[in-house]
C-alpha positions as CSV (number, residue, x, y, z in Angstrom):
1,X,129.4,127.5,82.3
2,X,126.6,124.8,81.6
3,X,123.6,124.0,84.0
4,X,124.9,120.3,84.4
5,X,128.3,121.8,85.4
6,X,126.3,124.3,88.1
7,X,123.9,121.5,89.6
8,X,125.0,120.2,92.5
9,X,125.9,116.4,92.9
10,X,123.6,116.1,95.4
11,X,120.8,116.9,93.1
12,X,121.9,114.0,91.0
13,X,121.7,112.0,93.1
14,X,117.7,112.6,93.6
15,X,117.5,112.5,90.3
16,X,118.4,108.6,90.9
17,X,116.1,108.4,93.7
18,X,113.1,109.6,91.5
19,X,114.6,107.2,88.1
20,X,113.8,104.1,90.6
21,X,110.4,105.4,91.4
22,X,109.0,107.0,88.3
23,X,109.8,103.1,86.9
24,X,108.1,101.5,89.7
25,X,105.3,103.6,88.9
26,X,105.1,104.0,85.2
27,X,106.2,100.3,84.4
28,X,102.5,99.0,83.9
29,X,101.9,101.3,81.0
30,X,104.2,98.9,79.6
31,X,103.5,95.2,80.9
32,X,99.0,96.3,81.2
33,X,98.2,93.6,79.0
34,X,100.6,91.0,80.0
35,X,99.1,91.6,83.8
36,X,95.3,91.5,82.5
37,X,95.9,88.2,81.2
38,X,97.6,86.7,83.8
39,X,95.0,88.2,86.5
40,X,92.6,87.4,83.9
41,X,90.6,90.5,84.1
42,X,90.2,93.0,81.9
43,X,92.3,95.8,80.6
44,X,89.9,98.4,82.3
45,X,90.3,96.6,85.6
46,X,94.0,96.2,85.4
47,X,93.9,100.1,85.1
48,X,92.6,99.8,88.8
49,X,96.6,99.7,90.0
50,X,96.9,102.9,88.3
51,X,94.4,104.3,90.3
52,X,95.1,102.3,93.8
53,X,99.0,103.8,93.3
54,X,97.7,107.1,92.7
55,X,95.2,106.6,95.5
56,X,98.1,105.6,97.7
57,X,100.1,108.9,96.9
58,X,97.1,111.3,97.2
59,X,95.8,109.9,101.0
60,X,99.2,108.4,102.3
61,X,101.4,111.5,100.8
62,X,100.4,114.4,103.4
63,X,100.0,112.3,106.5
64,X,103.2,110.8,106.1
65,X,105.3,114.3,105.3
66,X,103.4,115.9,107.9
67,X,104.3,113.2,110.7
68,X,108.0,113.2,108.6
69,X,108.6,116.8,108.3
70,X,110.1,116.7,112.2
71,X,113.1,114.6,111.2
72,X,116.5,114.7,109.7
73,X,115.4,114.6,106.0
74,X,118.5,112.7,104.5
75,X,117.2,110.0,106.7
76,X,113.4,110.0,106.0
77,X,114.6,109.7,102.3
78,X,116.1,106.4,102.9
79,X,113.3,105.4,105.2
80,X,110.7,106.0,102.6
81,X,113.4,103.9,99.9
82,X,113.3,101.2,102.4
83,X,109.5,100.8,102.2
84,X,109.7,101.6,98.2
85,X,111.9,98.2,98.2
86,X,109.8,96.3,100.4
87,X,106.7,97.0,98.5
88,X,108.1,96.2,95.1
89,X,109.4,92.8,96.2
90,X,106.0,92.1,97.6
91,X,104.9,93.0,94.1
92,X,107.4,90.9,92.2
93,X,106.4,87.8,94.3
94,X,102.8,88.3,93.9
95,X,100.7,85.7,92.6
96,X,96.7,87.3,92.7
97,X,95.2,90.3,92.3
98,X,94.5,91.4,96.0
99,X,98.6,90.9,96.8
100,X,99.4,93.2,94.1
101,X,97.1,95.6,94.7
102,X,98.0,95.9,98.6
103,X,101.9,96.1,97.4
104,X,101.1,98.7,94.8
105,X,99.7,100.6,97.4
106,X,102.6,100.1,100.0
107,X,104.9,101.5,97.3
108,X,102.5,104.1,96.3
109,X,102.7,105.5,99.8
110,X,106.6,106.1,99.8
111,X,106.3,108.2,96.3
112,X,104.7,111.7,97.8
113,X,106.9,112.4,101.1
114,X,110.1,111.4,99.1
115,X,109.1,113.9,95.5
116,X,108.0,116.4,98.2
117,X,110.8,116.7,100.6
118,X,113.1,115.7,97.7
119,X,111.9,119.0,95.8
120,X,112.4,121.1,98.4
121,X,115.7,119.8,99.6
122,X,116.9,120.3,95.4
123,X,115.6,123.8,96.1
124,X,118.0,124.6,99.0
125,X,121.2,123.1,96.9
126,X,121.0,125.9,94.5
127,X,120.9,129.3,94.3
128,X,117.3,131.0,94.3
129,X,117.3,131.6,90.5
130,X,117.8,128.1,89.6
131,X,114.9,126.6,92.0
132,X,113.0,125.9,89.0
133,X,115.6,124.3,87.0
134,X,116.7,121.9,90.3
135,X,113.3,121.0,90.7
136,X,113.5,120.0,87.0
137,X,116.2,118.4,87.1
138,X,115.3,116.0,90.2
139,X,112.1,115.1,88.4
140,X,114.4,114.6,85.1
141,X,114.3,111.1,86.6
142,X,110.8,110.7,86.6
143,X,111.4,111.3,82.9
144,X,114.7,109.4,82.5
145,X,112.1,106.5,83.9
146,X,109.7,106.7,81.3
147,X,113.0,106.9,78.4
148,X,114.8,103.8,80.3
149,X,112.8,102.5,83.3
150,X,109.5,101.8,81.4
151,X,110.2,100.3,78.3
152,X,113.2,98.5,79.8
153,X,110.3,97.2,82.3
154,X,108.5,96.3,79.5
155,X,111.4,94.4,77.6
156,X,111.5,92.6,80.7
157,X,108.0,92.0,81.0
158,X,107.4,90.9,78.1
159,X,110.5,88.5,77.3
160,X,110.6,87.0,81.6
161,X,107.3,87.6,82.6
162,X,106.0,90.8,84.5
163,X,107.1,89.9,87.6
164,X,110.7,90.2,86.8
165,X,110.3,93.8,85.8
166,X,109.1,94.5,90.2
167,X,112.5,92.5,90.8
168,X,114.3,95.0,88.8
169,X,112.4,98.1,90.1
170,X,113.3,97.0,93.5
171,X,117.1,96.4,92.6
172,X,116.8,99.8,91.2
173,X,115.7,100.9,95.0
174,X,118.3,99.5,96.3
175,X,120.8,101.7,94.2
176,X,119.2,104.8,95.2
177,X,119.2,103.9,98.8
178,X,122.8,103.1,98.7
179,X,123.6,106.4,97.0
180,X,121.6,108.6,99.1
181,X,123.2,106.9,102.2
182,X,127.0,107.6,100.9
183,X,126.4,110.8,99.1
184,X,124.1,113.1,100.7
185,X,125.0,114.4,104.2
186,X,122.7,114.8,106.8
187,X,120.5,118.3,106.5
188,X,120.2,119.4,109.8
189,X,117.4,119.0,111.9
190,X,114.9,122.0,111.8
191,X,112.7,123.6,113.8
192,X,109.4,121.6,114.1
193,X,106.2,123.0,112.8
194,X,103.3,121.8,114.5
195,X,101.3,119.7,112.4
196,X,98.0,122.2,113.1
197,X,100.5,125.2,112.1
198,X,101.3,123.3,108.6
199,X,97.8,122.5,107.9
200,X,96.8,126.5,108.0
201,X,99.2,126.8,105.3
202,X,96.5,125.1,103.4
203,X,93.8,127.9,103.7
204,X,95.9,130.4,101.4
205,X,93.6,130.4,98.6
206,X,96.3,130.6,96.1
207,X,97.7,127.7,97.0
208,X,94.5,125.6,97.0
209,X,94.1,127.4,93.5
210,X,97.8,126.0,92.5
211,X,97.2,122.1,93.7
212,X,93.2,122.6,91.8
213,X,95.2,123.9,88.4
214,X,97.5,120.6,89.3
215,X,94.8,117.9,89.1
216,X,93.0,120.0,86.3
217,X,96.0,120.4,84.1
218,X,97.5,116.6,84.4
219,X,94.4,114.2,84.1
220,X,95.5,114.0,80.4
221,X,98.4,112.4,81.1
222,X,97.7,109.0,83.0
223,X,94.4,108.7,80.5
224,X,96.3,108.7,77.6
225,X,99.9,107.2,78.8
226,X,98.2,104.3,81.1
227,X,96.3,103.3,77.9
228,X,99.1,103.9,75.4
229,X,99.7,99.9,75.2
230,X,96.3,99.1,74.2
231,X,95.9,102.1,72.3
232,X,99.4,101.7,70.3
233,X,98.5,97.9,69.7
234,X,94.4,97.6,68.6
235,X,94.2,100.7,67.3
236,X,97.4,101.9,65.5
237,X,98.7,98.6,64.7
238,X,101.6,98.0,66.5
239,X,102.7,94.6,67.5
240,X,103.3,94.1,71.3
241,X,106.7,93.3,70.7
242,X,107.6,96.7,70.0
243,X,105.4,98.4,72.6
244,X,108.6,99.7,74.1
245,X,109.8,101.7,71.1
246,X,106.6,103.9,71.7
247,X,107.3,104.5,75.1
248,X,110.8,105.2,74.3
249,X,109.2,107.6,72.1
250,X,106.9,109.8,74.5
251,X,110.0,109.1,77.0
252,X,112.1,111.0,75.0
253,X,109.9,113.8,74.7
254,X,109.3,113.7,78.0
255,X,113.0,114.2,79.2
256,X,112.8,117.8,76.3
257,X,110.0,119.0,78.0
258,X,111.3,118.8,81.6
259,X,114.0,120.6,80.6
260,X,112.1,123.1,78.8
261,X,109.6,123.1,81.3
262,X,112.4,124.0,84.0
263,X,113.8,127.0,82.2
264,X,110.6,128.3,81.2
265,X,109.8,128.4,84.7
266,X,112.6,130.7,85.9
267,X,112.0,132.5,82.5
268,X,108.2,133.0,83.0
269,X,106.2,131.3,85.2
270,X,102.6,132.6,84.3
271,X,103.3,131.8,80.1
272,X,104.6,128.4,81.1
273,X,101.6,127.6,83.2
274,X,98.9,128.4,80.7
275,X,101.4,127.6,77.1
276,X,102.0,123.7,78.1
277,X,98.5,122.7,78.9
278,X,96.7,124.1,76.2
279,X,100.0,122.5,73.7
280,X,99.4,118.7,75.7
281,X,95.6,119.2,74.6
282,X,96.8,120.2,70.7
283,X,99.0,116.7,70.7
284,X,96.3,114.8,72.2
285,X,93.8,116.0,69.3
286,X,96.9,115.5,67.1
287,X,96.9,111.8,68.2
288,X,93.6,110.9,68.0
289,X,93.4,112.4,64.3
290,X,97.0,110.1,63.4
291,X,95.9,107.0,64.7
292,X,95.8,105.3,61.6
293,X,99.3,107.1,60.8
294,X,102.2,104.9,62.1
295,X,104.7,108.4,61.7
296,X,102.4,110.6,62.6
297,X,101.0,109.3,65.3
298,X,104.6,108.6,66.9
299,X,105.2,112.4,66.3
300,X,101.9,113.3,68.7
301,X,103.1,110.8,70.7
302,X,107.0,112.4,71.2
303,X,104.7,116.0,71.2
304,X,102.9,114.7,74.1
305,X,106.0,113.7,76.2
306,X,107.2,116.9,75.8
307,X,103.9,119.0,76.6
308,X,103.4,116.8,79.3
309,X,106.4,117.0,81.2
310,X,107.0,120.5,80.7
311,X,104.1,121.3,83.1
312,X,106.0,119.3,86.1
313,X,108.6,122.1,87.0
314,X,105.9,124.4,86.5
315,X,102.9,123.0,88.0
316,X,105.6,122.9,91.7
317,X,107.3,126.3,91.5
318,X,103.3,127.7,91.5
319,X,102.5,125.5,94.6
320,X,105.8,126.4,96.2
321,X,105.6,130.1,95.0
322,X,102.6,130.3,97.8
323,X,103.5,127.4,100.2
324,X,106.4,129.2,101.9
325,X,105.4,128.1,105.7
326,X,105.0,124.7,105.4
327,X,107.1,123.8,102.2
328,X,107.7,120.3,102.5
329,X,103.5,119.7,103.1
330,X,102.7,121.9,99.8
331,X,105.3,120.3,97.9
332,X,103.8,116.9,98.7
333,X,100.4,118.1,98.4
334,X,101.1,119.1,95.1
335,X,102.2,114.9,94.3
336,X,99.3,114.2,96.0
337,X,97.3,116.2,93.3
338,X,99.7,114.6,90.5
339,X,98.1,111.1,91.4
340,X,94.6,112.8,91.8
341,X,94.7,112.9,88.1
342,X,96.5,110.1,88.1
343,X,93.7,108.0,89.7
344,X,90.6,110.1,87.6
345,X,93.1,109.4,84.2
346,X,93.0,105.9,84.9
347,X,89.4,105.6,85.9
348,X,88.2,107.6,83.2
349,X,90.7,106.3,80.6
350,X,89.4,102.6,81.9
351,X,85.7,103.5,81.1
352,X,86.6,104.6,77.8
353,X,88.5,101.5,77.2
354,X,85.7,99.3,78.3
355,X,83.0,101.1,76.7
356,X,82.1,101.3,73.2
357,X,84.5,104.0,72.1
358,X,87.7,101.5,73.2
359,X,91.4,102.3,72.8
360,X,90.6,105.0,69.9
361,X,88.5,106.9,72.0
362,X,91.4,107.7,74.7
363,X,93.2,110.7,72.8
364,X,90.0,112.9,73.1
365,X,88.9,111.6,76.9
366,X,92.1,112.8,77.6
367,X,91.7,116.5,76.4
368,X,88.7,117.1,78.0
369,X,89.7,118.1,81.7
370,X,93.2,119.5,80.8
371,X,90.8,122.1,78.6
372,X,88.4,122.7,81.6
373,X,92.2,123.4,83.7
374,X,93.2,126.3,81.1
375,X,90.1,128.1,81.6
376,X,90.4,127.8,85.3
377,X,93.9,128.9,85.2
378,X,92.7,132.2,82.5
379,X,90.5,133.2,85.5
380,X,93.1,132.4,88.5
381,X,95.6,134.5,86.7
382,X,93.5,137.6,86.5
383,X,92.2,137.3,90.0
384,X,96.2,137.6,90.8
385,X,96.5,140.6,87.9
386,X,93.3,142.7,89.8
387,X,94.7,141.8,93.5
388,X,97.8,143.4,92.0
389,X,95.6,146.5,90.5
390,X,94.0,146.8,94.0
391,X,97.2,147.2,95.8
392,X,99.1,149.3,93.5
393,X,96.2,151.9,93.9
């Protein structure tokens, strides 16, 4: 029997969920420039939504789940849907810079509690040897979003404006909300855990190790995808009008790797955390040296999507591997620390935009931290081999 045919509906169904928001907050990749001129600022700046999104998700993430965490969860999921649509309208009707940077933040703040509580609700759908691969496949939409959802949003952008792409984001809310409402039941109301009781889970050292390896392992992403636009256009040569193919591109290769990330995670959770970081740094050197290679620099491109995405499913089954009394907390801690490299990707891939390197320079910024995260993961991993020494003695 196939995975699809063993995944539960349900899960689908978060998978739509995280489709709507991945879009809303991966669709300025696509539409960077067309905002910079409009705001008239400059592309460096415009990066600052990145970072006030990410910002949003890293400070806003963990207060909300651990206020959240003491209700039913299939209604704290449309909650948090409700404020995604409200945000994104605000968004789509914005007409300066300080709007859109208070809505980006409003929606930002609805994108940790529900990929948290989500993930740990897709773990409970499934049997125990298929947590990784439900985990996957919920953030399969966060990957479907960068297929579809981004350069769709950029199509969009481009051919009506970038506000219309936020119109369409929302609508996309509003399907998700509608599903969730008619085709998840309620969970069950659990036992609450006091908020000082979830916070201890925070002092395992393991844990603290896993969300570190997060934000160590992921800056590459956001400083090389937030920039592709720029990059793809001055640098490679390819005309804005066709933008979107190259984020159809990495999209694709981002939907392989979650899949592959997923299995490899039931498989062999220790390879797959150290094998797809150091392979996202190889296609980011790869892409810096095929930048004046239209083919070849698509094919680091696709490599990229794939190495990068592969690391999601992995990067939460460490954090929840370690995070088992306050799940929902870890789980969002761990998005939190997503959109901490989020926010340092776009700050750092801003600076190297704006500085005298520019858009060519972005391949290699990007490699730099992810390299630092494998050696830090090389040492975590044998701390855990001589605890296990220790105690077998």
């Amino acid at each position: 029997m196939s995975t699809i045919s063993k995944m539960p509906f349900q899960v689908w169904i978060l998978t739509l969920a995280a489709f709507a928001i991945g879009t809303a907050e991966f669709v300025i990749a696509g539409i960077l420039p067309q905002v910079s001129e409009s705001l008239k600022i400059t592309e460096g700046q415009t990066g600052s939504l990145i970072t006030a999104y990410a910002l949003a998700i890293v400070i806003g993430g963990p207060l909300l789940t651990l206020w959240l965490s003491r209700y039913e969860k299939r209604n704290v999921l449309l909650g948090l849907m409700a404020l995604f649509i409200v945000g994104n309208i605000i968004t789509a009707v914005s007409q300066n810079y300080d709007v859109l940077l208070i809505s980006r933040v409003i929606a930002g703040l609805t994108q940790g509690p529900f990929y948290g509580i989500g993930a740990v609700v897709a773990t409970r759908l499934v049997a125990p040897g298929m947590a990784g691969r439900a985990v996957g496949q919920m953030f399969a939409g966060l990957t479907l979003a960068n297929v579809l959802g981004v350069p769709a949003g950029a199509w969009i952008g481009n051919t009506f404006g970038w506000h219309a792409s936020f119109y369409v984001v929302a609508a996309l809310g509003v399907v998700a909300a509608v599903a969730i409402a008619t085709s998840i039941e309620h969970q069950g109301r659990e036992k609450a855990i006091a908020i000082l009781d979830q916070l201890a889970a925070l002092r395992d050292r393991n844990l603290l190790a896993s969300l570190l390896i997060t934000v160590l392992g992921w800056v590459g992403f956001m400083t090389f995808y937030g920039y592709v636009a720029p990059l793809a256009e001055q640098v490679v040569g390819i005309d804005r009008s066709h933008i979107t193919w190259v984020l159809v591109v990495i999209g694709v290769g981002m939907v392989v790797g979650n899949s592959l990330g997923g299995r490899t995670a039931d498989a062999n959770l220790r390879l797959s955390l150290i094998g797809w970081p150091i392979a996202m740094i190889v296609t980011l050197v790869a892409a810096y040296f095929a930048e004046s290679n239209l083919y070849g620099f698509l094919a680091a491109a696709f490599a990229f999507g794939i190495a990068s995405f592969a690391n999601v499913p992995t990067l939460q089954m460490r954090v929840m591997k370690y995070a088992s009394r306050a799940p929902e907390l870890a789980a969002t801690a761990n998005i939190s620390a997503f959109n901490i490299a989020n926010a340092l990707g776009g700050v750092i891939g801003g600076a190297v935009i704006d500085s005298q390197f520019g858009a060519q320079g972005i391949p290699l910024a990007a490699a730099i931290i992810p390299l630092v995260g494998v050696l830090f993961i090389l040492t975590q991993e044998y701390k855990v081999d001589s605890a296990s020494l220790a105690l077998a003695k």
